[in-house]
C-alpha positions as CSV (number, residue, x, y, z in Angstrom):
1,X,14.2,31.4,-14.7
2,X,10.6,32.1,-15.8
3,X,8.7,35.2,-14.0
4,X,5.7,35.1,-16.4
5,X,2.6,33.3,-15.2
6,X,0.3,31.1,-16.7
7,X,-3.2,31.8,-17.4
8,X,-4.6,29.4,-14.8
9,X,-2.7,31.4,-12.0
10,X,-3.9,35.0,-13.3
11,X,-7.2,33.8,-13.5
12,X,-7.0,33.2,-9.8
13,X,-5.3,36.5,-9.2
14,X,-8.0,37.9,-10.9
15,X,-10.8,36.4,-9.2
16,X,-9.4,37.0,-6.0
17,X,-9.0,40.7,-6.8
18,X,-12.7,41.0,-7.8
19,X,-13.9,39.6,-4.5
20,X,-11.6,41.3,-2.5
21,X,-12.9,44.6,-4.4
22,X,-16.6,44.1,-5.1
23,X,-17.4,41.6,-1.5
24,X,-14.7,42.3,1.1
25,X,-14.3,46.1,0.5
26,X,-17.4,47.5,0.8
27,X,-17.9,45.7,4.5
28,X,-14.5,45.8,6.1
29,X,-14.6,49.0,8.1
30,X,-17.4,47.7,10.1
31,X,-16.2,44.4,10.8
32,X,-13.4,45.6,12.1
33,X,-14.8,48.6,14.4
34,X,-17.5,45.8,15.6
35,X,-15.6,42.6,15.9
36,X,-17.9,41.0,13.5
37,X,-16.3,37.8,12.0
38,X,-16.9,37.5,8.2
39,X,-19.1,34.7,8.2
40,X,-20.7,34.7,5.2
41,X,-17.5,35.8,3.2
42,X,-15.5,32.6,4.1
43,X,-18.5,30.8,2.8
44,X,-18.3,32.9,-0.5
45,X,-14.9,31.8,-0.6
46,X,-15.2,28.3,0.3
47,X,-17.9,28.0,-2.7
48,X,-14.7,30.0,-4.9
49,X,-12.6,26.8,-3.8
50,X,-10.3,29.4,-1.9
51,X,-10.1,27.2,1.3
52,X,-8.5,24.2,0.3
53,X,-6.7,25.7,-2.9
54,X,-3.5,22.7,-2.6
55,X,-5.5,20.1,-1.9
56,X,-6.4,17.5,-4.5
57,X,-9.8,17.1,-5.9
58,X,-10.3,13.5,-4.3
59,X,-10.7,15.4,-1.3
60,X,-12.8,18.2,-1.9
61,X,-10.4,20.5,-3.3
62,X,-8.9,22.7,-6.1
63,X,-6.0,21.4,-6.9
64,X,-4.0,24.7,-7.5
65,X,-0.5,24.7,-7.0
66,X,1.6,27.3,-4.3
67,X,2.0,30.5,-6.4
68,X,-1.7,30.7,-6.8
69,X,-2.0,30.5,-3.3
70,X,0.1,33.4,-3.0
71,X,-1.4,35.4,-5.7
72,X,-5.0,35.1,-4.0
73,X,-3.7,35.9,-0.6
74,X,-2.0,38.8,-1.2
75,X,-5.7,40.4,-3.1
76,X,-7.1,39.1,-0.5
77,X,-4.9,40.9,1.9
78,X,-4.9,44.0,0.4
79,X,-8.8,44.9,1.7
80,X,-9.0,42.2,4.7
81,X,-6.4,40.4,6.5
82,X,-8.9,39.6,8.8
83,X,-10.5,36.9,5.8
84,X,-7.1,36.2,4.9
85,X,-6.0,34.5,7.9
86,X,-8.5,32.1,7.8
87,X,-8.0,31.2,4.5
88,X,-4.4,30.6,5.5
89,X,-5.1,28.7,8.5
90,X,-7.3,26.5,6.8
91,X,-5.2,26.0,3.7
92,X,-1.7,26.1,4.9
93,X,-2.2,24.7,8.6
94,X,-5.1,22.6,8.5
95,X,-5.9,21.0,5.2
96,X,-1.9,20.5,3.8
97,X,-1.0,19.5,7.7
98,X,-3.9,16.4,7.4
99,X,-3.5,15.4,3.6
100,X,0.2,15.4,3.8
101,X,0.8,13.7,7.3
102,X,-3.3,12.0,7.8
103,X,-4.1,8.7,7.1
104,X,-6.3,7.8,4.4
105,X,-9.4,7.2,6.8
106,X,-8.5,10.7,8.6
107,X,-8.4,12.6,5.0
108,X,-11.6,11.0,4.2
109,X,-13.7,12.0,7.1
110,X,-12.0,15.5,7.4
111,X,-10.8,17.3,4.6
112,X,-14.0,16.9,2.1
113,X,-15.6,19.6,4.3
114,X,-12.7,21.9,5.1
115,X,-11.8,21.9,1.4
116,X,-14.6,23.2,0.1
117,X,-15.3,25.0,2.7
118,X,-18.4,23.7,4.6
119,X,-16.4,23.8,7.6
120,X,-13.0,25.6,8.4
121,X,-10.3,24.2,10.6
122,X,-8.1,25.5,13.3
123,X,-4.5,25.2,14.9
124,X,-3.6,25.3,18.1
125,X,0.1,25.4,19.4
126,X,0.7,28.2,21.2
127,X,-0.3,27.9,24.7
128,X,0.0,31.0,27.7
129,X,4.4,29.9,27.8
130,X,4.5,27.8,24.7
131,X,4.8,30.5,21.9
132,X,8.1,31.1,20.2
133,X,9.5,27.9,22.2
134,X,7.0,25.2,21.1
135,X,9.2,22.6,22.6
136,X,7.2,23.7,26.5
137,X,3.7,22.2,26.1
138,X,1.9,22.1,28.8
139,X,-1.4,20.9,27.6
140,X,-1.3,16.9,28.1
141,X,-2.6,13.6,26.6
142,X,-2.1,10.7,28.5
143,X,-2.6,7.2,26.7
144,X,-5.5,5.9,28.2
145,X,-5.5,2.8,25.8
146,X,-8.2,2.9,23.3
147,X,-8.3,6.9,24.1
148,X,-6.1,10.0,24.9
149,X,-7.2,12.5,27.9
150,X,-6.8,16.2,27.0
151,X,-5.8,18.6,29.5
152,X,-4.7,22.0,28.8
153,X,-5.1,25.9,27.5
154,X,-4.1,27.1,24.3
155,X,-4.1,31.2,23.2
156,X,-4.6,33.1,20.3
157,X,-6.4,30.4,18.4
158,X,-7.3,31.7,14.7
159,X,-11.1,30.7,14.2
160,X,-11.1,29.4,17.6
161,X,-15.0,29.8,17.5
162,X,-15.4,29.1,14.2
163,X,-14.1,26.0,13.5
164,X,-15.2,22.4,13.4
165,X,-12.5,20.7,13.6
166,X,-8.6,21.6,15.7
167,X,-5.2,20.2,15.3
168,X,-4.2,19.8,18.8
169,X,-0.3,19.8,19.6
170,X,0.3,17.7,23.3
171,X,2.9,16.8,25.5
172,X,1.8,12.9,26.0
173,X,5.2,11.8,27.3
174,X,7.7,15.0,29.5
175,X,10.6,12.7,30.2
176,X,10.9,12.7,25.9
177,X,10.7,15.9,25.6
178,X,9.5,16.9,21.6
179,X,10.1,13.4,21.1
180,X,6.7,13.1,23.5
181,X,4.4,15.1,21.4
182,X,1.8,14.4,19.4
183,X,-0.7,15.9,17.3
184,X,-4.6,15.3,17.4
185,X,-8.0,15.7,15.8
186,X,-10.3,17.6,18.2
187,X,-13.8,17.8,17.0
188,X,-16.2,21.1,18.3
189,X,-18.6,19.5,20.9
190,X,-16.3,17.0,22.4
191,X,-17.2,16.7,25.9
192,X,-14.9,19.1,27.9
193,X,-13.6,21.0,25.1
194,X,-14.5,24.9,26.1
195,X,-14.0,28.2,24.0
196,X,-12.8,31.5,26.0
197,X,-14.2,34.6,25.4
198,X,-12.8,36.6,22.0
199,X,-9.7,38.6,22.0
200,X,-9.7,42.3,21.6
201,X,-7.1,42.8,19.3
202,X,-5.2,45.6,17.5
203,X,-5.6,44.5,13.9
204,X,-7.4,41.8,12.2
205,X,-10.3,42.1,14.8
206,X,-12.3,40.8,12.4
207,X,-10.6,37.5,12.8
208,X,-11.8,35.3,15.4
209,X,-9.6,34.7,18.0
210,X,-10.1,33.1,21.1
211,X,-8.2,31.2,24.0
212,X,-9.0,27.0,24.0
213,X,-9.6,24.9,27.0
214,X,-9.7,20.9,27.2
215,X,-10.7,18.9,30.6
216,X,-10.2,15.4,30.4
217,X,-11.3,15.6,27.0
218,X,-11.8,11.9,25.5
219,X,-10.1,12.0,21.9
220,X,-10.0,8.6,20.3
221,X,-6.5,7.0,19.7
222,X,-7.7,6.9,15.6
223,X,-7.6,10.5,15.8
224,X,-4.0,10.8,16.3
225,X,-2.1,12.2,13.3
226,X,1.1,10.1,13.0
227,X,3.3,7.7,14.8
228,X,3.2,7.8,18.6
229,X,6.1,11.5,19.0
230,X,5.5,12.9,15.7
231,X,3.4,15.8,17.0
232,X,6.6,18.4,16.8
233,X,7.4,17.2,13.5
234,X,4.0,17.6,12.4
235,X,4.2,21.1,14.1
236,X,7.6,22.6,12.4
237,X,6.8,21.1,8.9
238,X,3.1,22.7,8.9
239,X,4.3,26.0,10.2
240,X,7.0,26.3,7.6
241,X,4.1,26.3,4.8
242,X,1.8,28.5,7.4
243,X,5.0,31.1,6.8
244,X,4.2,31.3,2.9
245,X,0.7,32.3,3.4
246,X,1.4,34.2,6.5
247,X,4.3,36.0,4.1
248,X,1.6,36.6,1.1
249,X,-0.9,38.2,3.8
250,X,2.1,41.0,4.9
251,X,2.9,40.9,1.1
252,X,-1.0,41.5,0.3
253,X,-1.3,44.3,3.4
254,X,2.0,46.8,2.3
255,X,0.9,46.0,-1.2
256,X,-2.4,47.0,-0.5
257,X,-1.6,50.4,1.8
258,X,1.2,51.5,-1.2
259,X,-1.7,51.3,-3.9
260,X,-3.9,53.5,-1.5
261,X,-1.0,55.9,-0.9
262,X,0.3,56.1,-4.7
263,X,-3.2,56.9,-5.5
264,X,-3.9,59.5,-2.8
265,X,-0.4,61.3,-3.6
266,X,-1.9,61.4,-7.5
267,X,-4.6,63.9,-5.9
268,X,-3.7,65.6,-3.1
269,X,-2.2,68.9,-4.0
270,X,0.4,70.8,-1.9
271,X,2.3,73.7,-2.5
272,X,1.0,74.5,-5.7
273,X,1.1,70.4,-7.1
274,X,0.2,67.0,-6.6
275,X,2.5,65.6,-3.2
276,X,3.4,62.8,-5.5
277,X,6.1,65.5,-7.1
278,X,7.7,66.5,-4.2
279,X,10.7,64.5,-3.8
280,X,10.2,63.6,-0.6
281,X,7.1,61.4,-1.2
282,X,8.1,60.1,-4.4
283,X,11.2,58.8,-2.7
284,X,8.8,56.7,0.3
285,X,6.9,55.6,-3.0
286,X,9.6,54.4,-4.6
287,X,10.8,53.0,-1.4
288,X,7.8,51.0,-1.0
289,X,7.8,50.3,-4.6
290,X,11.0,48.2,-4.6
291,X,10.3,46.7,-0.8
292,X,6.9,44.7,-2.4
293,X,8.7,44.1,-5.5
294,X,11.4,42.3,-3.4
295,X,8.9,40.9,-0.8
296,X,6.5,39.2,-3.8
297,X,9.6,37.6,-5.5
298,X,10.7,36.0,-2.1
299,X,7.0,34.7,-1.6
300,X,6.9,33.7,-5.0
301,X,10.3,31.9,-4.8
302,X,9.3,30.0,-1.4
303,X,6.2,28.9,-3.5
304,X,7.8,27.5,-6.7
305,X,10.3,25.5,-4.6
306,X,6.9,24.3,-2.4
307,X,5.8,23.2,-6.0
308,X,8.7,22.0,-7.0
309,X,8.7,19.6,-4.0
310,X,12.1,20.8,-2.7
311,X,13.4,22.1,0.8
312,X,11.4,25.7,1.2
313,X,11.9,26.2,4.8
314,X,15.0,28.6,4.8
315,X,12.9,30.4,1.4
316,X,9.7,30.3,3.5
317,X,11.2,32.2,6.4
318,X,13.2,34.9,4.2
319,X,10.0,35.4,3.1
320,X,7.9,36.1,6.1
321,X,10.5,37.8,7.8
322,X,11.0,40.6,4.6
323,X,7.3,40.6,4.0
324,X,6.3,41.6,7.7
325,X,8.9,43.4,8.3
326,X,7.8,45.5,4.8
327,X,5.0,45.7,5.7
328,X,4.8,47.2,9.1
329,X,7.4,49.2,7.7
330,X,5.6,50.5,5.0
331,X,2.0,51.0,6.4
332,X,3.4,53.5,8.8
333,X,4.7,55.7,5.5
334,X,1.3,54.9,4.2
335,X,-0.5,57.2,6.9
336,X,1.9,59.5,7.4
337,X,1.9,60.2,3.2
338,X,-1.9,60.7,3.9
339,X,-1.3,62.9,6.4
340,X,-4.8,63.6,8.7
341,X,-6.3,61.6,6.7
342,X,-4.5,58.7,7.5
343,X,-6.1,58.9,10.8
344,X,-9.3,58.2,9.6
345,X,-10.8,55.1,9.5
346,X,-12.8,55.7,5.6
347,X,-9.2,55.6,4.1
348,X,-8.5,52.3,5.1
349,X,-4.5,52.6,5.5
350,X,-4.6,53.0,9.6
351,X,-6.6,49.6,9.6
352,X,-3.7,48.5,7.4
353,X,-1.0,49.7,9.5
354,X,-2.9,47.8,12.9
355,X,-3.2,44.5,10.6
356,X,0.3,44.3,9.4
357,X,1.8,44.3,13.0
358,X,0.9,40.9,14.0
359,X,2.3,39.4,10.9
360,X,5.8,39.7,12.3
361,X,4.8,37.7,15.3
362,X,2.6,34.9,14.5
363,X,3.6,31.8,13.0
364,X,6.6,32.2,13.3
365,X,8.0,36.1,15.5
366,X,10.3,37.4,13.5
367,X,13.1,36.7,15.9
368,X,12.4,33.1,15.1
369,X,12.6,33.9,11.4
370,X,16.3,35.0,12.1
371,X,17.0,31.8,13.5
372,X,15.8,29.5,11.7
373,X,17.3,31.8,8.3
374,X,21.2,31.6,10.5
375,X,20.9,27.9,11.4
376,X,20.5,27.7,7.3
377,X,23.1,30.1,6.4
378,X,25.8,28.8,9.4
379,X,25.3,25.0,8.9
380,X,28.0,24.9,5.8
C-alpha cells in the first residue's frame, strides 16, 4: 500500500492551496455576511480546470484522477465551503453523472461547457418530502410522445440560480415505483421552469441555494439520460461519488478550523504560557489531529478504489459519515480553544463551525450513511 503521492497530484494540492489562500481568503467573510455568491471565483476556477477535474479532455476537461479531486477540495474547503460545493456539484453530480451514464450526442452538447467551466450544472433530487427517501418523487413527467411534461418542486438546489443546465429526477410512471423514474436534462429558460427565492442558510450562505419549480415544462424525449426507469439508478450511483467530494469538503472544513486553532494556541498565552501547553488543549489538538488524519485516509481510500474502478460505495459512505461527523465535531473545539474570539467573525473558525453542519446532512444524512455502511457490513 503506497501513501506517497505523485507530483501531478501535489501540484494540484498545491494550486488549490494558493487560490484558496491568495483568491478565496481575502473575500470570504463578506460573502458570507452578504449572501453574495462567488461568481467570479468559480470562473477563476473553471479557467484552473477545477470544474470538471474527472472528465476526459475530449469533453472539455482535465483529466485528473479521484485523489486529486480530493486533495483540491479539501484546500478548497479549508477557506470556503461555500465554492467548494459547487465545485462538487458540478464535478461529482453533474459532469461524472452525464459522461458516465449520457449518450454521446448528450456529452457533446453538455459537458464541453460545464467542464471547463463556462457554465456550471445543478442536481435536483430532493423535493419538500423526497429527501432521505428519494424513492417519494413527486415531481412528474408524463410521456407525451416526442416530449415529457414536467411538473413538480424541488428544495435546496446547490447553484439553483446559477446554473445552466439541471439533472432532473421524476416520477414518469407511480404504479413502478423507482422502477418509474427517470432522469432529465433541463435547460435554464425552458418555458415554465421558475427559480424560488434564495435560502437563508446557517453555513455556506455563500452558496446559492434556491427551491425549483417546473409547470408543464416541455423537455424533449432526447434529453432523457438512460433507458426508460433508470432515473433512481442514475440517482444512487451519482450520489455515491457526490459523497467523496461531499467527504473531502467536511475533511477540508475540520482540517481547515484545526490549522486555525493549532496556530492560535501557538500565541495566545495563559497563565504564564502559550494555551498550547496546557494539557487540556493539547489533548483537543491532538484529538483533532488524529480525527483528520483518519478522516483524509478514508477519503483518500474511497478515491483510489473510484480510480481503481472498483465498488466504492460502502468506502464512499465511511467516508462522509467520519468526515462530517469530524468535522462538526471538531469546529465546535475550534471556537471554544479560541475562546471570545472564536465568536468573532475575523477569525474565521465560527463560519467554519456553521459550514460543517450541513455536511452531515446533504447528499446523503448521516443516518443514511449508517445504513447504507450496515446493509454492507450485514449482507455476508
Amino acid at each position: 500500500m503506497n501513501f506517497d503521492l505523485t507530483e501531478e497530484q501535489l501540484a494540484v494540492r498545491d494550486a488549490a492551496r494558493d487560490f484558496a489562500q491568495n483568491v478565496l481568503k481575502p473575500g470570504v467573510i463578506e460573502r458570507d455576511e452578504k449572501q453574495i455568491f462567488p461568481a467570479e471565483e468559480i470562473k477563476q476556477l473553471g479557467e484552473l480546470g477545477f470544474l470538471g477535474m474527472m472528465t476526459d479532455p475530449k469533453y472539455g476537461g482535465s483529466g485528473m484522477d479521484a485523489v486529486s479531486y480530493v486533495l483540491a477540495m479539501e484546500e478548497l474547503s479549508k477557506v470556503d465551503a461555500s465554492v467548494s460545493v459547487v465545485m462538487s456539484v458540478n464535478n461529482s453530480l453533474v459532469c461524472w453523472g452525464l459522461e458516465t451514464f449520457a449518450n454521446e450526442a448528450q456529452k457533446q452538447k453538455y459537458l464541453p461547457d460545464l467542464a471547463s467551466g463556462r457554465k456550471i450544472g445543478a442536481f435536483c433530487l430532493s423535493e419538500p418530502e423526497a429527501g432521505s427517501d428519494a424513492t417519494s418523487q413527486r415531481t412528474t413527467a408524463i410521456d407525451m410522445g416526442d416530449h415529457y411534461l414536467l411538473n413538480g418542486t424541488k428544495n435546496w438546489i446547490t447553484n439553483g440560480n446559477s446554473a445552466s443546465t439541471y439533472l432532473v429526477i421524476a416520477q414518469t410512471d407511480v404504479e413502478k415505483g423507482h422502477h418509474g423514474i427517470n432522469a432529465f436534462i433541463v435547460e435554464k429558460g425552458m418555458e415554465g421552469f421558475m427559480v424560488g427565492a434564495k435560502e437563508n442558510k446557517l453555513g455556506i450562505r455563500g452558496s446559492d441555494t434556491h427551491t425549483l419549480m417546473f409547470q408543464d415544462v416541455k423537455v424533449p424525449k432526447e434529453n432523457r439520460i438512460g433507458e426508460d426507469g433508470f432515473g433512481f439508478k442514475f440517482a444512487m450511483k451519482t450520489l455515491t461519488g457526490g459523497r467523496i467530494g461531499i467527504a473531502s469538503q467536511a475533511l477540508g472544513i475540520a482540517s481547515g478550523a484545526y490549522e486555525l486553532a493549532l496556530a492560535y494556541s501557538k500565541e495566545r498565552k495563559a497563565f504564564g504560557k502559550e494555551i498550547s501547553k496546557h494539557q487540556a488543549i493539547a489533548f483537543k489538538l491532538a484529538d483533532m489531529a488524529t480525527d483528520i488524519e483518519a478522516a483524509r485516509l478514508l477519503c483518500l481510500k474511497a478515491a483510489a478504489l473510484k480510480d481503481a474502478g472498483k465498488d466504492y460505495s460502502h468506502a464512499s459512505s465511511m467516508a462522509k459519515l467520519f468526515a462530517s461527523e469530524t468535522a462538526m465535531k471538531h469546529t465546535v473545539e475550534a471556537v471554544q480553544i479560541h475562546g471570545g474570539y472564536g465568536f468573532v467573525k475575523e477569525y474565521h473558525v465560527e463560519r467554519l463551525m456553521r459550514d460543517a453542519k450541513i455536511t452531515q446532512i446533504y447528499e446523503g444524512t448521516s443516518e443514511v450513511q449508517r445504513i447504507v455502511i450496515s446493509r454492507g457490513v450485514l449482507k455476508d
